[in-house]
C-alpha positions as CSV (number, residue, x, y, z in Angstrom):
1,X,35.7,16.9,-12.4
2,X,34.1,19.5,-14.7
3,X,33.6,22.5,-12.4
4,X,30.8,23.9,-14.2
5,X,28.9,20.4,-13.2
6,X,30.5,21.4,-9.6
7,X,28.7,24.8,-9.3
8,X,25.6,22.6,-10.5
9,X,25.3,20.5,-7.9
10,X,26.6,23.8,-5.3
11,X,24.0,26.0,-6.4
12,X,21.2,23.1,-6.0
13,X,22.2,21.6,-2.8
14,X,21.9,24.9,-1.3
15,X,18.8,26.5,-2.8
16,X,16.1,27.3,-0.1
17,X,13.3,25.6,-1.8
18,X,15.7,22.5,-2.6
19,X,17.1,22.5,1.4
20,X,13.4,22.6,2.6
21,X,12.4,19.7,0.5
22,X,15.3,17.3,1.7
23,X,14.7,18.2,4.9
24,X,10.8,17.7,5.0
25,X,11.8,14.4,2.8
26,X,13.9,13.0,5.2
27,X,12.3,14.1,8.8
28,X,9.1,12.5,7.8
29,X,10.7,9.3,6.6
30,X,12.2,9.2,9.7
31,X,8.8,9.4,11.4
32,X,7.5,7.3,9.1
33,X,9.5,4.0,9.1
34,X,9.0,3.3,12.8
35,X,5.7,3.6,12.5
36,X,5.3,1.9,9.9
37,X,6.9,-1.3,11.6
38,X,4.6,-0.2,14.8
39,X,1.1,-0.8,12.8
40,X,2.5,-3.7,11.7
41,X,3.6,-5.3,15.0
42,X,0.4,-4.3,17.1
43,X,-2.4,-4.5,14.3
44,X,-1.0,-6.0,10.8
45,X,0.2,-9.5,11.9
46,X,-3.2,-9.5,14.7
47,X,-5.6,-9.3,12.0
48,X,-8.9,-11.6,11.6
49,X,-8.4,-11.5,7.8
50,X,-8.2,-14.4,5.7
51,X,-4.0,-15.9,5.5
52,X,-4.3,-15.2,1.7
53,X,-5.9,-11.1,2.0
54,X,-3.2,-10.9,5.6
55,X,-0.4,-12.0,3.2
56,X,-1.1,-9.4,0.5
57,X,-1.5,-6.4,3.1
58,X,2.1,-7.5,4.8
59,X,3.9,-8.0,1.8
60,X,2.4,-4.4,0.8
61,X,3.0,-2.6,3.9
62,X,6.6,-4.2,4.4
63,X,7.6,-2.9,0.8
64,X,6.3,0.4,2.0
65,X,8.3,0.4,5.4
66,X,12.0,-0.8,3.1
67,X,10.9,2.3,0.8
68,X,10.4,4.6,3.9
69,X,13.9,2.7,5.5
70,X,15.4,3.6,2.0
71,X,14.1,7.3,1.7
72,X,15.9,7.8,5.0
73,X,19.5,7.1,3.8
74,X,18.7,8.6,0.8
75,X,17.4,12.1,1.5
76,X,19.6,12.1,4.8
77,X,22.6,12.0,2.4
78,X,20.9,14.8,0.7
79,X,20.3,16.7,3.4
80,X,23.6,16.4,5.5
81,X,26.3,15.9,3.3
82,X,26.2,19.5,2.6
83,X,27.2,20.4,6.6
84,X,30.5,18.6,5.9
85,X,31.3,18.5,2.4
86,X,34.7,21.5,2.2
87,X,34.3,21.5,-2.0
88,X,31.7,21.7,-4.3
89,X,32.6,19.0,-6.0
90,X,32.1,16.7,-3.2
91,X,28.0,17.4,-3.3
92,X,28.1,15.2,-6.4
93,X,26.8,12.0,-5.6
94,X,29.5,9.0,-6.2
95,X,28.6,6.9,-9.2
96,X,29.0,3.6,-7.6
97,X,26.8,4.5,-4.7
98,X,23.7,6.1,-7.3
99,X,24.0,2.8,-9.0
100,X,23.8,0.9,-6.3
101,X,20.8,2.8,-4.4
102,X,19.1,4.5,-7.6
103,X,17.1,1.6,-9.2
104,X,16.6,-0.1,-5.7
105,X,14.7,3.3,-4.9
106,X,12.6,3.5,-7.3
107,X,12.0,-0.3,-7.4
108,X,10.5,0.1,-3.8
109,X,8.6,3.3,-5.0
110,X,6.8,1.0,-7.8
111,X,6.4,-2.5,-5.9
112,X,3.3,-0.7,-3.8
113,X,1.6,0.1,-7.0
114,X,1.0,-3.6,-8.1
115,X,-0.2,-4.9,-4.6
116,X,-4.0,-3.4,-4.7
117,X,-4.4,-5.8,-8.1
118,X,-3.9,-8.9,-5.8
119,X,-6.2,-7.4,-3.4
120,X,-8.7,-7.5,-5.8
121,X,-7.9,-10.6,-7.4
122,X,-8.2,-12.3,-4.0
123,X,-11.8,-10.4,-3.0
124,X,-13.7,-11.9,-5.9
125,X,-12.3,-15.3,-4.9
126,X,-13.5,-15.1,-1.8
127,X,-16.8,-13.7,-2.8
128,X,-16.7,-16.5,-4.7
129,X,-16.3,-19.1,-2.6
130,X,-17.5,-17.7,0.0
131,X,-19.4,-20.5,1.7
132,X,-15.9,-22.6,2.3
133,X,-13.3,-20.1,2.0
134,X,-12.5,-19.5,5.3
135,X,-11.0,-23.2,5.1
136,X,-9.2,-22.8,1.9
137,X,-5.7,-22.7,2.8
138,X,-2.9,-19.7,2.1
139,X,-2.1,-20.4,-1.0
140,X,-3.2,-17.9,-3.3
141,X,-1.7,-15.0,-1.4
142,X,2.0,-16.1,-1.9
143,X,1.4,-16.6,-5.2
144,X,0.1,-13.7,-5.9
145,X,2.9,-11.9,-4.2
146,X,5.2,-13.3,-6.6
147,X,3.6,-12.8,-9.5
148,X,2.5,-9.4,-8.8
149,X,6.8,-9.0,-7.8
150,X,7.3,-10.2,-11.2
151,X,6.4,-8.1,-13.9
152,X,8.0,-5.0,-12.2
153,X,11.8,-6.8,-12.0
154,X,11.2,-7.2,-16.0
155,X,10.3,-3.9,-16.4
156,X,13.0,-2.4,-14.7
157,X,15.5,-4.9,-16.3
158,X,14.6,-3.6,-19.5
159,X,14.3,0.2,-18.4
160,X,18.2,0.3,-17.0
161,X,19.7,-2.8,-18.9
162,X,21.6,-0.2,-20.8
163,X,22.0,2.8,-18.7
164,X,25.6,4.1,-18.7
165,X,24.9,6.6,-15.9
166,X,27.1,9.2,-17.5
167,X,25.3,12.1,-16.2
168,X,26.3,13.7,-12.8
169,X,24.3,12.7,-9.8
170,X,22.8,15.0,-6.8
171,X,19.6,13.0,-6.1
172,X,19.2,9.3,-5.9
173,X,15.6,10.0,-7.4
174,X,16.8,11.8,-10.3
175,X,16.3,10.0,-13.4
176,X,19.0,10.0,-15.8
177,X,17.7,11.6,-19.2
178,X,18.5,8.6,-21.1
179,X,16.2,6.4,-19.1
180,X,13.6,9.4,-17.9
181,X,10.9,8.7,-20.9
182,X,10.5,5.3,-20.3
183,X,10.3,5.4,-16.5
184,X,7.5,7.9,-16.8
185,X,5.5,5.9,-19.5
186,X,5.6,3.0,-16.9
187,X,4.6,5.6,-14.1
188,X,1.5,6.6,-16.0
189,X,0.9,2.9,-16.4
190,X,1.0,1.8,-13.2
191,X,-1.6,5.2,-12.7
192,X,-3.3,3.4,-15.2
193,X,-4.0,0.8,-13.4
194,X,-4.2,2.1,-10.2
195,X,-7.6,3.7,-11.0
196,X,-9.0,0.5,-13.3
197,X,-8.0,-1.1,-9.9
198,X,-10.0,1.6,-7.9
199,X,-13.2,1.1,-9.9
200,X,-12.8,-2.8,-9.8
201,X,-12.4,-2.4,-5.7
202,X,-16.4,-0.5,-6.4
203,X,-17.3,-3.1,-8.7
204,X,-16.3,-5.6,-5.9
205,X,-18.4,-3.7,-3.3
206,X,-22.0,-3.8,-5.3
207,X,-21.3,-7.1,-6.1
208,X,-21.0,-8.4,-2.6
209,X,-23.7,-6.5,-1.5
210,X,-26.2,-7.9,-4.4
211,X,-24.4,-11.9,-2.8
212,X,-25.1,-10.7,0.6
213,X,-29.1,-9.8,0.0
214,X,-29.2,-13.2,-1.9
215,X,-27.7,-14.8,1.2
216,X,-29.6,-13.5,3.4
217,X,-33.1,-14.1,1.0
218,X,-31.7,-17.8,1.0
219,X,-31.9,-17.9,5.0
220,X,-28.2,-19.0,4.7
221,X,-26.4,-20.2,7.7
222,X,-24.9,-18.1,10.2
223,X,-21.3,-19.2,9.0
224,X,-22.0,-17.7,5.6
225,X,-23.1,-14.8,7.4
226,X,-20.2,-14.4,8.8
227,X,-17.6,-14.9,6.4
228,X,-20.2,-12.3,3.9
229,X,-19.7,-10.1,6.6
230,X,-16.1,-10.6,7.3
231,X,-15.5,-10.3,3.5
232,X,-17.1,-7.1,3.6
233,X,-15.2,-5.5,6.0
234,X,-11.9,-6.6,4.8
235,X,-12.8,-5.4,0.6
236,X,-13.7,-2.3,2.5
237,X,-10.5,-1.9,4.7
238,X,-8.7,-2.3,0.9
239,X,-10.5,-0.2,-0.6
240,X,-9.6,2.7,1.6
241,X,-5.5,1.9,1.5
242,X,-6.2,1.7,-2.6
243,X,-8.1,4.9,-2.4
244,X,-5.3,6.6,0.0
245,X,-2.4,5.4,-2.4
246,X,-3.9,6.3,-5.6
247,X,-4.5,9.9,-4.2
248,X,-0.8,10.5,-3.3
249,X,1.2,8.6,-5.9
250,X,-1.9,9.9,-8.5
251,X,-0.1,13.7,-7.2
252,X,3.7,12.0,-7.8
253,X,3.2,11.3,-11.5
254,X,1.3,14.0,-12.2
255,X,3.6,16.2,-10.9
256,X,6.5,14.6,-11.9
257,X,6.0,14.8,-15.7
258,X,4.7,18.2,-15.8
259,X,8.0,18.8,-14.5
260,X,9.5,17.5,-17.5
261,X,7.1,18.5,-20.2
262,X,7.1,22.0,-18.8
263,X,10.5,22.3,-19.4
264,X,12.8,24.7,-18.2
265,X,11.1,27.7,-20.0
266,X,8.8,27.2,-17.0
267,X,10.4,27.5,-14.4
268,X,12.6,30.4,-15.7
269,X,16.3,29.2,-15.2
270,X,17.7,25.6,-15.1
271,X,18.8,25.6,-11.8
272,X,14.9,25.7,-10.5
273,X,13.8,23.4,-13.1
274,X,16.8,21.3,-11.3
275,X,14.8,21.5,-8.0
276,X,11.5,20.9,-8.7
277,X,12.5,17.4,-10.3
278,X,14.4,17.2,-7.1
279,X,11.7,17.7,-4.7
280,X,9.5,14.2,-3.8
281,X,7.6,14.9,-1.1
282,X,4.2,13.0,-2.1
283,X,4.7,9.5,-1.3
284,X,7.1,10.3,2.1
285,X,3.8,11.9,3.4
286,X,2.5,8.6,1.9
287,X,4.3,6.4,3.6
288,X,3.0,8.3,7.4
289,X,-0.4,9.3,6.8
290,X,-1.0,5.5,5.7
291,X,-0.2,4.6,9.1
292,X,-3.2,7.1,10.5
293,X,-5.4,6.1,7.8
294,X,-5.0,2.5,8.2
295,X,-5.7,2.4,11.9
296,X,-8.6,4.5,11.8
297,X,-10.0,2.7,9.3
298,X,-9.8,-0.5,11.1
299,X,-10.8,1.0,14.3
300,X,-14.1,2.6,12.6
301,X,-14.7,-0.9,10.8
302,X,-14.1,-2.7,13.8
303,X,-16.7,-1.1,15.9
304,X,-19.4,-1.2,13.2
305,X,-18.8,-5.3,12.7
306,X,-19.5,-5.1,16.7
307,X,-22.3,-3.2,16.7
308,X,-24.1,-5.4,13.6
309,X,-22.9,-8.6,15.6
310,X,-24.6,-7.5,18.7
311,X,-27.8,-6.2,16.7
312,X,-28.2,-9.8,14.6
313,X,-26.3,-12.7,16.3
314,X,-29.3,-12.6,18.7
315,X,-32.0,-14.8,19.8
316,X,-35.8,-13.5,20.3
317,X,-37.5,-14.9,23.9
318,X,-41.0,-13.9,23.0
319,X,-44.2,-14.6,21.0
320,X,-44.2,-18.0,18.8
321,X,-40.9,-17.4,17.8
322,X,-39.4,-16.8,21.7
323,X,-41.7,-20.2,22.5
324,X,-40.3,-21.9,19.4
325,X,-37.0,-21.2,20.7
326,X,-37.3,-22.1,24.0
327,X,-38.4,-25.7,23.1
328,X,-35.2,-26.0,20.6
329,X,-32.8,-25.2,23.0
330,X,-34.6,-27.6,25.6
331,X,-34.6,-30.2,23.6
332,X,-31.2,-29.5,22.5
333,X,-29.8,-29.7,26.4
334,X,-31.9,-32.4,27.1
335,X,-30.2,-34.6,24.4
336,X,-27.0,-33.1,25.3
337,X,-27.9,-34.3,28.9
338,X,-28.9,-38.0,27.8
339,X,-26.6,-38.7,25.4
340,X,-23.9,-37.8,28.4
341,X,-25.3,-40.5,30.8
342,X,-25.8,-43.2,27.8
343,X,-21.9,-42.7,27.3
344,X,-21.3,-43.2,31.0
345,X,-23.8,-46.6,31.4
């Protein structure tokens, strides 16, 4: 082993701002992953949302959590090997072991990024058919899972195909230079369309409300109603995780090629340009906050589609209307009543 690569990986492993990072890194991936697979336990698999939308959020939300589970092993080899290492030369990572986690780690970083499409996708569907969707079966979320899945494996295929991995290795998330251009390209891509996705999520939003007044215009039934409303609340409960995600991995990539195209002239010596590609700490917090974010957004969203239940599933007792309604529901028990002893005689 080259010992000047040795001294490298020495001199990074134990920088302050470098130790800090791991640490932060891996403590709040720690936190992070459990309570990930809580909100999914007590509130993801519980919710009222249509099977194709509740397919799309658990398939999003479980890539998260293997992410989170795989930023764990990763910065927790980062952050204690160096307590038990007794040469320098040990701080560099094995080759076979950076193969075998590198691309799976940044696969998981990526796979959250296509999600928020089929969210999308699935909202103007069920705009769409809005008056029988909620008896459309879940089909389109499973497909849309694996078609959403597919165009990152190609991507990546063609990314690393060729990689040799000849460099040394201290971070699992550090790419190698031969593959580091393209990689960032597709990050800004995915950025890209993140935020065409974002304003799609708005276009969504005054569309259903312009549906929703026309429903309402049309004296529709209570069922549409209903699934307008439910519709709503669910685009919006999207909206928010889109919002949340483009705001934190939006801070990743922008970060993350500044680093490069500053350069080392920047960051006056190599060794801290070395450490600010090596600090991630953006989507970790990700990967926690969503948690918060996520509850308290169905919590708030919850309470107002109880409050505009109670305030218009209700039925007025006076004036013509209250009389008007009186005589209905008589007349409806009353046939209730005779068609009961008909059956019986």
């Amino acid at each position: 082993m080259n010992q000047t690569k040795c001294d490298l990986a020495f001199q990074l492993a134990y920088h302050p701002v470098y130790r800090i990072a791991q640490f932060y890194t891996f403590s709040i991936s720690m936190i992070a992953a459990p309570s990930l697979l809580y909100f999914m336990v007590k509130r993801l698999f519980c919710l009222h949302f249509h099977g194709n939308l509740k397919t799309l959020l658990i398939a999003y939300f479980i890539s998260i959590f293997l992410y989170a589970a795989v930023l764990c092993f990763d910065f927790g080899y980062h952050f204690l090997v160096p307590f038990v290492v007794t040469n320098k030369c040990s701080l560099i990572i094995d080759k076979g072991l950076f193969q075998t986690l590198h691309v799976p780690t940044l696969f998981l970083l990526t796979t959250p990024m296509w999600f928020p499409l089929g969210f999308m996708i699935e909202r103007f569907i069920a705009m769409g058919m809005a008056c029988r969707y909620e008896k459309t079966p879940t089909i389109l979320g499973p497909v849309l899972v694996v078609v959403l899945l597919t165009p990152n494996f190609f991507i990546f295929h063609s990314i690393f195909e060729n990689e040799k991995y000849d460099d040394i290795f201290i971070s699992f998330l550090m790419l190698p230079n031969t593959s580091a251009v393209q990689f960032n390209n597709y990050l800004w891509y995915l950025l890209y369309l993140k935020i065409g996705n974002l304003l799609g999520n708005f276009v969504l939003l005054l569309v259903h409300k312009w549906f929703k007044s026309r429903y309402l215009q049309q004296k529709s039934t209570l069922t549409v109603r209903y699934a307008m409303e439910e519709i709503s609340q669910s685009s919006k409960f999207t909206l928010i995780i889109t919002f949340t995600h483009l705001l934190f991995f939006g801070t990743y990539t922008v970060c993350s090629i500044l680093v490069r195209v500053l350069g080392q002239p920047f960051f006056g010596s190599f060794i801290n340009h070395y450490v600010a590609r090596g600090v991630n700490c953006a989507i970790p917090t990700y990967n926690f906050v969503i948690v918060f974010v996520a509850f308290k957004s169905l919590q708030e969203l919850n309470s107002r589609r109880s409050m505009q239940i109670q305030t218009t599933v209700q039925i007025k007792t006076t004036g013509s209307e209250g009389y008007k309604n009186y005589a209905d529901a008589t007349v409806s028990r009353w046939a209730t009543i005779t068609s009961g002893r008909k059956s019986i005689y």
